[in-house]
C-alpha positions in Angstrom: -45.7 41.0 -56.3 -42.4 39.0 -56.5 -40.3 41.3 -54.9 -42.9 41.9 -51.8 -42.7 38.3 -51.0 -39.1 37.9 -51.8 -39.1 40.9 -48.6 -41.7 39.5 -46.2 -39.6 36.0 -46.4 -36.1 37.8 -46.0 -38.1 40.1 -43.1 -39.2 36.2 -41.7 -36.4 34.4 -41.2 -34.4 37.2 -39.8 -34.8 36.6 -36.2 -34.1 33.1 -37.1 -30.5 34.1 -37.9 -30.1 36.1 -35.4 -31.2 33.7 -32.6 -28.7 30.9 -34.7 -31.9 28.4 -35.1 -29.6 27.3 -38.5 -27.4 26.1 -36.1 -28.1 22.5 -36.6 -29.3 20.0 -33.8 -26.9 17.0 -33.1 -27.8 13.6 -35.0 -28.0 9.8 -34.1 -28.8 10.6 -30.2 -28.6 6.8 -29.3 -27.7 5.3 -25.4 -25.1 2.2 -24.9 -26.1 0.5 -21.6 -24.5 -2.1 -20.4 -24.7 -4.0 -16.5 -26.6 -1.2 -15.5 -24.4 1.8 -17.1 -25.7 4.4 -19.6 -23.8 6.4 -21.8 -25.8 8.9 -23.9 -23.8 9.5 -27.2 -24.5 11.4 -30.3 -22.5 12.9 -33.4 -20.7 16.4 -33.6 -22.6 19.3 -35.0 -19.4 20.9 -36.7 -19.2 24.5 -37.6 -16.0 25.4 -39.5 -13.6 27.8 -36.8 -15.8 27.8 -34.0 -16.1 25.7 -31.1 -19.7 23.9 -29.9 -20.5 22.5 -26.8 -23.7 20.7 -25.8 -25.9 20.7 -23.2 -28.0 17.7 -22.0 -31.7 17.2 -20.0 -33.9 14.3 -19.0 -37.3 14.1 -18.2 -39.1 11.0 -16.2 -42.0 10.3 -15.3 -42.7 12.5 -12.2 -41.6 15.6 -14.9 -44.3 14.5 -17.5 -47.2 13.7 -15.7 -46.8 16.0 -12.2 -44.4 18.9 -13.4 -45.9 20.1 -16.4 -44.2 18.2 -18.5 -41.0 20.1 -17.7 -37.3 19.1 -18.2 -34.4 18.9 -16.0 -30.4 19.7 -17.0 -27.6 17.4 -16.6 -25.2 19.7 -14.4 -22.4 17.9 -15.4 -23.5 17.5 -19.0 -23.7 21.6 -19.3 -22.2 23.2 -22.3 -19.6 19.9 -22.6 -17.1 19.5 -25.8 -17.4 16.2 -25.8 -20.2 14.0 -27.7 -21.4 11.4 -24.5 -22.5 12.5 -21.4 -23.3 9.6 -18.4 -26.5 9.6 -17.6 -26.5 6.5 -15.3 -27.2 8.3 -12.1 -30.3 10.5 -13.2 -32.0 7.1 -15.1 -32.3 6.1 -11.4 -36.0 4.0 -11.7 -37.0 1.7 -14.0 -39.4 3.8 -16.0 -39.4 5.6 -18.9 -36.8 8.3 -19.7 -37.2 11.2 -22.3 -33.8 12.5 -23.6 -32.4 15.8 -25.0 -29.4 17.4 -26.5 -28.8 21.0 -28.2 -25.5 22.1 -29.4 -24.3 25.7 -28.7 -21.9 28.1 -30.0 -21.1 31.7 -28.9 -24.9 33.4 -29.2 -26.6 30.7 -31.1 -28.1 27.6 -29.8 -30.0 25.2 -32.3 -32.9 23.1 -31.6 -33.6 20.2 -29.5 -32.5 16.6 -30.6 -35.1 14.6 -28.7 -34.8 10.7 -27.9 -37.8 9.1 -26.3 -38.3 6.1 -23.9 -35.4 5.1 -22.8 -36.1 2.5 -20.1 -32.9 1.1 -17.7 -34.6 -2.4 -17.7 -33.2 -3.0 -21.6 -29.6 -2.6 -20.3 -27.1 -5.4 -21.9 -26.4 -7.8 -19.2 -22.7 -9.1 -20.3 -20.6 -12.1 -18.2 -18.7 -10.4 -15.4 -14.6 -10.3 -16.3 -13.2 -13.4 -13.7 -10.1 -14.4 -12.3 -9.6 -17.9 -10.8 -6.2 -18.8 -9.1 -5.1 -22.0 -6.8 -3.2 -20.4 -3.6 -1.8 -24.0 -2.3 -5.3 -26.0 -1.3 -7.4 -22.9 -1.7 -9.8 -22.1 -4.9 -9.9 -18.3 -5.3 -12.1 -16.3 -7.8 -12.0 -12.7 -7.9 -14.7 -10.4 -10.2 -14.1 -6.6 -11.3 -16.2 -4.5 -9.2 -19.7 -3.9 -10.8 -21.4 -2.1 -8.1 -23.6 -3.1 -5.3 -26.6 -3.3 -7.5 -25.5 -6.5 -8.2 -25.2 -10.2 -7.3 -22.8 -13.0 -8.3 -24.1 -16.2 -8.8 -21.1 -18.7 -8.7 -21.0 -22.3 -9.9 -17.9 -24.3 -9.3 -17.3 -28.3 -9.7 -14.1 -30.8 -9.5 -13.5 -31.7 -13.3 -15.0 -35.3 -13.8 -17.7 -34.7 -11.4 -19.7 -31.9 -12.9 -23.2 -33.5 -11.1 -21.7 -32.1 -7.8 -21.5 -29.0 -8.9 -21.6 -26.4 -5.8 -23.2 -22.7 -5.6 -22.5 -19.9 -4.3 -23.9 -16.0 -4.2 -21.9 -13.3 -3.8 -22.7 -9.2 -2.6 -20.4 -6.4 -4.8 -17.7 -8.3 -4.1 -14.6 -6.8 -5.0 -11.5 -8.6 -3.6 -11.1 -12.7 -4.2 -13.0 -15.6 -2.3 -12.4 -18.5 -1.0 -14.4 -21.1 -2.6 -13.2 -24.9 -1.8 -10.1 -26.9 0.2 -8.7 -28.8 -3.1 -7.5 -31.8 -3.2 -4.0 -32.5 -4.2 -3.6 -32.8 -8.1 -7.2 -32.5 -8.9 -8.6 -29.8 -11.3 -11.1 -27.5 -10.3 -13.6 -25.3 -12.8 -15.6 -22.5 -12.0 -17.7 -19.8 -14.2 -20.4 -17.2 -13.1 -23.4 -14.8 -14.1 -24.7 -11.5 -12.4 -27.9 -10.8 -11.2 -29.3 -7.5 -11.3 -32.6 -7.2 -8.2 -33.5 -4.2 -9.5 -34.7 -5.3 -13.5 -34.6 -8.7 -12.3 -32.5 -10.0 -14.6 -29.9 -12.8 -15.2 -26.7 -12.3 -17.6 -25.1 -15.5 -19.6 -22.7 -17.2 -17.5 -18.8 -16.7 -18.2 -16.8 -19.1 -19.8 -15.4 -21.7 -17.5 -12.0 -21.5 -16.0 -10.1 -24.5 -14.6 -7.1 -24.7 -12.4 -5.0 -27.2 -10.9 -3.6 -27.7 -7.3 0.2 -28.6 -7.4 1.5 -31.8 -6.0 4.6 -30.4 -4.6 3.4 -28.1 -1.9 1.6 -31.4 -0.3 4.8 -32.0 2.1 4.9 -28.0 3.2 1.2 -27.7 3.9 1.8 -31.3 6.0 5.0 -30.0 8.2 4.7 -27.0 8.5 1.6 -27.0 11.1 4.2 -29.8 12.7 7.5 -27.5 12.7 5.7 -24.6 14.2 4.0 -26.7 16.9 8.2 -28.2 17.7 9.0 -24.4 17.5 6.1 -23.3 20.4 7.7 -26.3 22.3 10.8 -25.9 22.1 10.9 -21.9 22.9 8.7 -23.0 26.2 11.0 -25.5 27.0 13.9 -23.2 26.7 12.4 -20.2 28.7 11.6 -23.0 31.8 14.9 -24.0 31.8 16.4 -20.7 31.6 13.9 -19.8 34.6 15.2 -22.7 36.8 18.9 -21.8 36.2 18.4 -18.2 37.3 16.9 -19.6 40.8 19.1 -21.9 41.2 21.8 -19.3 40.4 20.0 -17.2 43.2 19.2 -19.1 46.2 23.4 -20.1 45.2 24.7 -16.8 45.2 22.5 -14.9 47.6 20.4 -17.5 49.6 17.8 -17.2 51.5 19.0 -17.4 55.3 17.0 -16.3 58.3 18.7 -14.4 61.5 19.7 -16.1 64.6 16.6 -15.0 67.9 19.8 -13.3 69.5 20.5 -11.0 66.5 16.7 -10.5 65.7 15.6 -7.0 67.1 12.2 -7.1 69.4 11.8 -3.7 69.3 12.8 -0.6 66.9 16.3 0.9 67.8 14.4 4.3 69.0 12.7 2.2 71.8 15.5 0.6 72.5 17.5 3.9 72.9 14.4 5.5 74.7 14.6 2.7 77.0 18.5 2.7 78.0 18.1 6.0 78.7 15.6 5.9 81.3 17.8 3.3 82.8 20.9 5.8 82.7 18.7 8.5 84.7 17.2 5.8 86.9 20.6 4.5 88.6 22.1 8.7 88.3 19.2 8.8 91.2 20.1 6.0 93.2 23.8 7.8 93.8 24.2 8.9 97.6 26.9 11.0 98.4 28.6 10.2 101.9 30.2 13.2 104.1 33.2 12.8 105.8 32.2 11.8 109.0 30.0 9.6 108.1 33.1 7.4 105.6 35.0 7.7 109.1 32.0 6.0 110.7 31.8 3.5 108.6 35.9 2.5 108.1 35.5 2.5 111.9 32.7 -0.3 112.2 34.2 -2.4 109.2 37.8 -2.2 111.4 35.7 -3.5 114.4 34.3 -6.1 112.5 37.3 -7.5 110.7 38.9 -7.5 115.1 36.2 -9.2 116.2 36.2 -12.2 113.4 39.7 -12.5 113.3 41.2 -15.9 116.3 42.9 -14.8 118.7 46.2 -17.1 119.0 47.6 -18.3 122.5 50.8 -16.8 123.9 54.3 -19.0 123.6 55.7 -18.7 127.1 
């Protein structure tokens, strides 16, 4: 009788070792979250000269009570070496979470390590990490980039006069701000919380940092407004005289003189051309040739003429 149940448990658990079930499932399955990030970690599942990897699944709401209670993978927490897996971007709502992690190795796979209700809302809400600096007259703060899911409210005061504290809110702010004109030797403080809308909650504030505006730069910031307005002057001044001396240098050296009437052309030199030469052909038409009868004609009648106008003198007897 001993020996048949010694058989029927052997007989029972082997597909168990076959299928690796003895593989064990990883332990302390816990999330860190802090401002809004979530790190799912968990402890090695070691098996002497072989390697494991995990593999990592989530189930919400919507998977529990609309999709049969079904779970969906990690893609890039899929047969991972590594023990943490960041689930910040499938814990998207601020509901309930079900989390689960197996470890693997060649053909076997062990069971399901199973952490239930993890909701975003309990995320540690630490100080944001601040830097304040005095650039001359100018406050500055600067915060490390947290993400647009959150707010920074700011709260910043002149040392002595804490009662006039002033506020300010700031959007995923990632490069530094201008927060107040200081006054000469004074000291300024300034600390700040984040606000995350989407759990509605506040962290602490940070601790409060003070600087100091230097006295010396109090004669720069005064002149040099006053040197770069002289500069502006001066370079207009300079390029008006320069201007003048090139006319003058001008009208000097090439003025500006107008032709005499007599030199000044009335018409284009073609007319004037066309016209001569109309002239030219004009008088070649008025040109009458004489024969030579006629010139002895006419030397005959001028001889008359000249006889009859000429005295006639007496006669000395």
């Amino acid at each position: 009788m001993a020996i048949c149940f010694c058989a029927f448990t052997v007989f029972s658990l082997m597909p168990l070792l076959v299928s690796g079930a003895f593989l064990p499932a990883p332990l302390n399955i816990t999330v860190l979250s802090t401002n809004m990030k979530h790190l799912l970690i968990w402890r090695p599942v070691l098996k002497p000269g072989e390697a494991v990897n995990y593999s990592v699944e989530f189930q919400g709401e919507y998977e529990r009570d609309y999709a049969n209670d079904s779970w969906i993978a990690i893609g890039e927490c899929t047969d991972i070496s590594v023990t943490q897996c960041d689930i910040t971007g499938d814990v998207a709502a601020t509901v309930s979470y079900n989390l689960r992690v197996r470890a693997s190795s060649g053909s076997q796979a062990s069971q399901w390590a199973i952490l239930n209700g993890f909701n975003r809302v309990t995320t540690t809400l630490i100080p944001p990490m601040m830097t304040v600096t005095a650039d001359g007259y100018h406050l500055l703060v600067e915060f490390e980039y947290l993400g647009l899911a959150f707010e920074y409210w700011i709260v910043y005061w002149r040392k002595g006069k804490e009662h006039k504290a002033y506020h300010k809110t700031l959007k995923g702010s990632s490069t530094a701000v201008h927060l107040e004109n200081m006054e000469a030797g004074m000291e300024y403080c300034v600390k700040a919380r984040i606000y995350a809308e989407a759990i509605n909650r506040y962290s602490s504030f940070s601790k409060v940092q003070c600087v100091t505006a230097r006295v010396g730069n109090t004669i720069w910031i005064t002149l040099v407004p006053l040197f770069l307005v002289i500069f502006v002057v001066a370079v207009m001044t300079l390029l008006l005289i320069a201007r003048k001396i090139c006319q003058i240098c001008q009208y000097s050296c090439f003025p500006n003189e107008s032709l005499p009437n007599i030199l000044k052309l009335s018409e284009s030199p073609a007319k004037m051309f066309h016209h001569q030469t109309e002239e030219m052909e004009k008088s070649d038409e008025s040109v009458h040739v004489l024969s030579s009868a006629e010139l002895l004609l006419h030397s005959w009648i001028q001889e008359t003429l000249c006889e009859m106008k000429a005295p006639v003198l007496p006669s000395i007897p």
